[in-house]
DSSP file (Angstrom, degrees, kcal/mol; ACC not computed):
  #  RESIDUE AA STRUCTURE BP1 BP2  ACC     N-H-->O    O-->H-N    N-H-->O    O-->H-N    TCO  KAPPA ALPHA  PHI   PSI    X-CA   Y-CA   Z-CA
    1    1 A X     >        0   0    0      0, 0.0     4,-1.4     0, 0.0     5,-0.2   0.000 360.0 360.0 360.0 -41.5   -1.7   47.2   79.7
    2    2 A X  H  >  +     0   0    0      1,-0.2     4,-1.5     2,-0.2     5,-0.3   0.975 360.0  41.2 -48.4 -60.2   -2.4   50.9   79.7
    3    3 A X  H  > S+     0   0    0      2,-0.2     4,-1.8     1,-0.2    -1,-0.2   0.788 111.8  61.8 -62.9 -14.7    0.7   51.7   77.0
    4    4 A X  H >> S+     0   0    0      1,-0.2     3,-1.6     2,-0.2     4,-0.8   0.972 109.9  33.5 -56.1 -80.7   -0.4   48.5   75.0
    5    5 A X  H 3X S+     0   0    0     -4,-1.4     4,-2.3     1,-0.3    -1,-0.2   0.663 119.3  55.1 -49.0 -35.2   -3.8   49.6   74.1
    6    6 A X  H 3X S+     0   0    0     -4,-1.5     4,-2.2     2,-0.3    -1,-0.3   0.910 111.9  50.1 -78.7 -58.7   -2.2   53.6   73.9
    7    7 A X  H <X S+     0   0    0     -4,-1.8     4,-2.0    -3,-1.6    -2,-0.2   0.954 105.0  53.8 -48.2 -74.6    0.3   51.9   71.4
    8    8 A X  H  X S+     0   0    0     -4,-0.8     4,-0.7     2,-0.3    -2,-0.3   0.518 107.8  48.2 -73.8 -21.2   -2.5   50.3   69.5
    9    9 A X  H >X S+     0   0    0     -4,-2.3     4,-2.5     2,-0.2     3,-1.8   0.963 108.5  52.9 -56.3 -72.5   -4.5   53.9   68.9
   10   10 A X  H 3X S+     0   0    0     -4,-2.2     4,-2.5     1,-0.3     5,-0.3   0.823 113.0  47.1 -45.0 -43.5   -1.4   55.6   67.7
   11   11 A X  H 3X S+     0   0    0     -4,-2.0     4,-1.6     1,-0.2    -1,-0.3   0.946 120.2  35.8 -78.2 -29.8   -1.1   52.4   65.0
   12   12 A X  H <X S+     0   0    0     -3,-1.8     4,-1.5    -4,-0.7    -2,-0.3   0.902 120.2  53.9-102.9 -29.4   -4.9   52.4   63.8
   13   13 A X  H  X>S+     0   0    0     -4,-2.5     4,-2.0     2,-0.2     5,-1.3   0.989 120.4  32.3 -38.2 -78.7   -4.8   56.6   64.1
   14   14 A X  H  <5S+     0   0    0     -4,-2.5    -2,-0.2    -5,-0.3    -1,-0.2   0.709 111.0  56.3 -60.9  -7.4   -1.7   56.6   61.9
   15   15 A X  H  <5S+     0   0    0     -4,-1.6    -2,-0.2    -5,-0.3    -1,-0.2   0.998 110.6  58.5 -84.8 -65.7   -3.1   53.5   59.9
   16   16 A X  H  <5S-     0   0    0     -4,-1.5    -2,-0.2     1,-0.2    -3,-0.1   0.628 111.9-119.9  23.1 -73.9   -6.4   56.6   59.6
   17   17 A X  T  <5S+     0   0    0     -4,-2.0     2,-0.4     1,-0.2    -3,-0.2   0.457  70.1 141.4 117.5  18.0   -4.3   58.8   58.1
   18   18 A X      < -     0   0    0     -5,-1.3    -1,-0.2     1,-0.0    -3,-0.1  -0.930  46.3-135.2-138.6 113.8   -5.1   61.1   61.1
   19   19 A X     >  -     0   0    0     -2,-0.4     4,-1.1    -3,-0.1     5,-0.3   0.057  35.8-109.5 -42.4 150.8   -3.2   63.5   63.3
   20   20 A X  H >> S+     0   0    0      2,-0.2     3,-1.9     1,-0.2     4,-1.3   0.957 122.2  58.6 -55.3 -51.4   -3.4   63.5   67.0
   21   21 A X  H >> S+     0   0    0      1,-0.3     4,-2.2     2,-0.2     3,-0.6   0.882 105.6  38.2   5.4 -96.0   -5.2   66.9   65.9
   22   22 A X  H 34 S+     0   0    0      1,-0.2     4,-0.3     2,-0.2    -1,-0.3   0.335 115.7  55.0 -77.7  13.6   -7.9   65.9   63.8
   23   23 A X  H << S+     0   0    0     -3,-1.9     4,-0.5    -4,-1.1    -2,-0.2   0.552 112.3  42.9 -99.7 -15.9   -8.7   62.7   66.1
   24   24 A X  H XX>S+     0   0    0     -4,-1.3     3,-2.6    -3,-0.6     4,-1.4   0.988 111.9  54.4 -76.9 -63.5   -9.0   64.9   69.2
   25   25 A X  G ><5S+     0   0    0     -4,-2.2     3,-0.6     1,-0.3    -3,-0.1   0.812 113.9  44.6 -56.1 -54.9  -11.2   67.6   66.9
   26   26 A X  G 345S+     0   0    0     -4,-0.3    -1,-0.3     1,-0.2    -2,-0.2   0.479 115.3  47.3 -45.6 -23.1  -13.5   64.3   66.1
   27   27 A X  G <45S-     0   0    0     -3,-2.6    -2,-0.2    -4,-0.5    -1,-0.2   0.584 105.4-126.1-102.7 -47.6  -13.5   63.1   70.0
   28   28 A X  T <<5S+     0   0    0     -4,-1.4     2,-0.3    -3,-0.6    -3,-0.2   0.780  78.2 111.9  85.0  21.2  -14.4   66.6   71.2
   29   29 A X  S   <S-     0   0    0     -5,-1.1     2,-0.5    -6,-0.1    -1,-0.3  -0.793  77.4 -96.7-135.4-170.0  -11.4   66.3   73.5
   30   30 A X    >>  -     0   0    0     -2,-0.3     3,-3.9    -3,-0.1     4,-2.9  -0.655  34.2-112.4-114.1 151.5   -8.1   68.4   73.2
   31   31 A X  H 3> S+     0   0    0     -2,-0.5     4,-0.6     1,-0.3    -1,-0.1   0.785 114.5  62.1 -45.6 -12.7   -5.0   66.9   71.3
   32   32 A X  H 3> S+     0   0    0      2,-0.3     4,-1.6     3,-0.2    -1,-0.3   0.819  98.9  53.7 -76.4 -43.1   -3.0   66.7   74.1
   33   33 A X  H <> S+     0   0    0     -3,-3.9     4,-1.2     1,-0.3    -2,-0.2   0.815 107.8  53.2 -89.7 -50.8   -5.5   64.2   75.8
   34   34 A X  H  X S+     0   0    0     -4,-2.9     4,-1.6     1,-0.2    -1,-0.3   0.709 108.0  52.3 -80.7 -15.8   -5.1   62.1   72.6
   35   35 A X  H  X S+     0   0    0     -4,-0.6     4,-1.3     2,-0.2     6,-0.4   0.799 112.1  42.1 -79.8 -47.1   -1.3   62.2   73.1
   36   36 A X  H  <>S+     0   0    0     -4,-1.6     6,-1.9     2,-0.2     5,-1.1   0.693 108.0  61.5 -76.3 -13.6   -1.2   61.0   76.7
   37   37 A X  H ><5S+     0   0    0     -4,-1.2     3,-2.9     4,-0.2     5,-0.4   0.950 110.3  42.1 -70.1 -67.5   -3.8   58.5   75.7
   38   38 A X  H 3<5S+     0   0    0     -4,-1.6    -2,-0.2     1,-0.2    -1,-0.1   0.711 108.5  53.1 -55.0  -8.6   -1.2   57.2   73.4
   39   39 A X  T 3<5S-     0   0    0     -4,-1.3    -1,-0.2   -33,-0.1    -2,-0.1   0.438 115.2-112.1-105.0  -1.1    1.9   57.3   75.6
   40   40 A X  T < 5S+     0   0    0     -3,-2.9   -37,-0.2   -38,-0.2    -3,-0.2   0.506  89.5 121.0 100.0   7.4   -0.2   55.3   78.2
   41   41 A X  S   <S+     0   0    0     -5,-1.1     2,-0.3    -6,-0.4    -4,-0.2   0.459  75.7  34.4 -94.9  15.5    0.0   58.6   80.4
   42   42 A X  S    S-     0   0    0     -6,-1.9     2,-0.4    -5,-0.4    -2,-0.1  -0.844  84.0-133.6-133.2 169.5   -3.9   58.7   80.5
   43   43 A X        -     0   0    0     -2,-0.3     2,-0.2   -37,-0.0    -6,-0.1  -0.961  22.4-125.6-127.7 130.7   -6.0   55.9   80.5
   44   44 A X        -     0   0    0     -2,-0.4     2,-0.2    -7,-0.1     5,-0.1  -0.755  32.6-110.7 -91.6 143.2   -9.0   55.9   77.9
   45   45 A X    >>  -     0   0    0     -2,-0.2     3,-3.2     1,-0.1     4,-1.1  -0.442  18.4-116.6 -77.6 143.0  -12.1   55.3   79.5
   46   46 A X  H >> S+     0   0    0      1,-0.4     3,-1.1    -2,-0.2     4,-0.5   0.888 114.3  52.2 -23.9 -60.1  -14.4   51.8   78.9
   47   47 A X  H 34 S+     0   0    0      1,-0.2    -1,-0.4     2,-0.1    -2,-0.1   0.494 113.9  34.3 -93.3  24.4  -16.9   53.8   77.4
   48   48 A X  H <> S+     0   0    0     -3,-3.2     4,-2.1     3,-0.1     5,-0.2   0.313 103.3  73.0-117.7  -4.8  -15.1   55.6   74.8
   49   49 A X  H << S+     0   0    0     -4,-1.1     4,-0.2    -3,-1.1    -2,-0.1   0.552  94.4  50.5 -95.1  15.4  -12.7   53.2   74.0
   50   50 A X  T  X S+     0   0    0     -4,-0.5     4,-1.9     3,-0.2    -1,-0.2   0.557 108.5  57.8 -95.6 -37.9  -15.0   51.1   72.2
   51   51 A X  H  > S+     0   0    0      2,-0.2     4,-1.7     3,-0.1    -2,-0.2   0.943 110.9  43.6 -66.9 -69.0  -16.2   54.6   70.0
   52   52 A X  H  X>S+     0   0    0     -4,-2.1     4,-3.5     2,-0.2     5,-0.5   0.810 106.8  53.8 -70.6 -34.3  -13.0   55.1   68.9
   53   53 A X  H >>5S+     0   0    0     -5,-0.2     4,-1.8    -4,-0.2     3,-0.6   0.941 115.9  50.9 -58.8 -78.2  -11.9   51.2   67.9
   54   54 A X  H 3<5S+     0   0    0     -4,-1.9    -2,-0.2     1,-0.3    -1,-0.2   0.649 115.4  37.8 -57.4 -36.8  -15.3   51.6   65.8
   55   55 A X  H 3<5S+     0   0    0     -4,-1.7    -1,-0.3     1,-0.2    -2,-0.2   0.940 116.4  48.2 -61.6 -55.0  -14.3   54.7   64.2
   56   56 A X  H <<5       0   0    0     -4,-3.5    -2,-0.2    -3,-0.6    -1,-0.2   0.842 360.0 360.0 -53.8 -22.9  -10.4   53.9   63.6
   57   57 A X     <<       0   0    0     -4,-1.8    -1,-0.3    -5,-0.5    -2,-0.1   0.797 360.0 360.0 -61.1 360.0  -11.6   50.6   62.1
């Protein structure tokens, strides 16, 4: 489930127009974080993944 959802930032990021870079800068979190989120090797938390579906929308 984790890589699904990981999968599905990286599509609505790139859909953005927006580097792992300038979605981390926006987040407050470091780019890295936004790379392991997408590769399912972090898990994004409940209450931020909700922030970022409203923003990528």
């Amino acid at each position: 489930m984790t890589v699904f959802i990981g999968e599905n930032l990286r599509t609505l990021r790139e859909e953005a127009g927006m580097t792992c870079r300038e979605l981390a800068y926006e987040f407050d979190v470091h780019h890295a974080t936004v790379s392991n989120w997408e590769n399912g090797k972090l898990k994004v938390g409940d209450d931020r993944l909700e922030e970022y579906a409203d923003f990528l929308e």
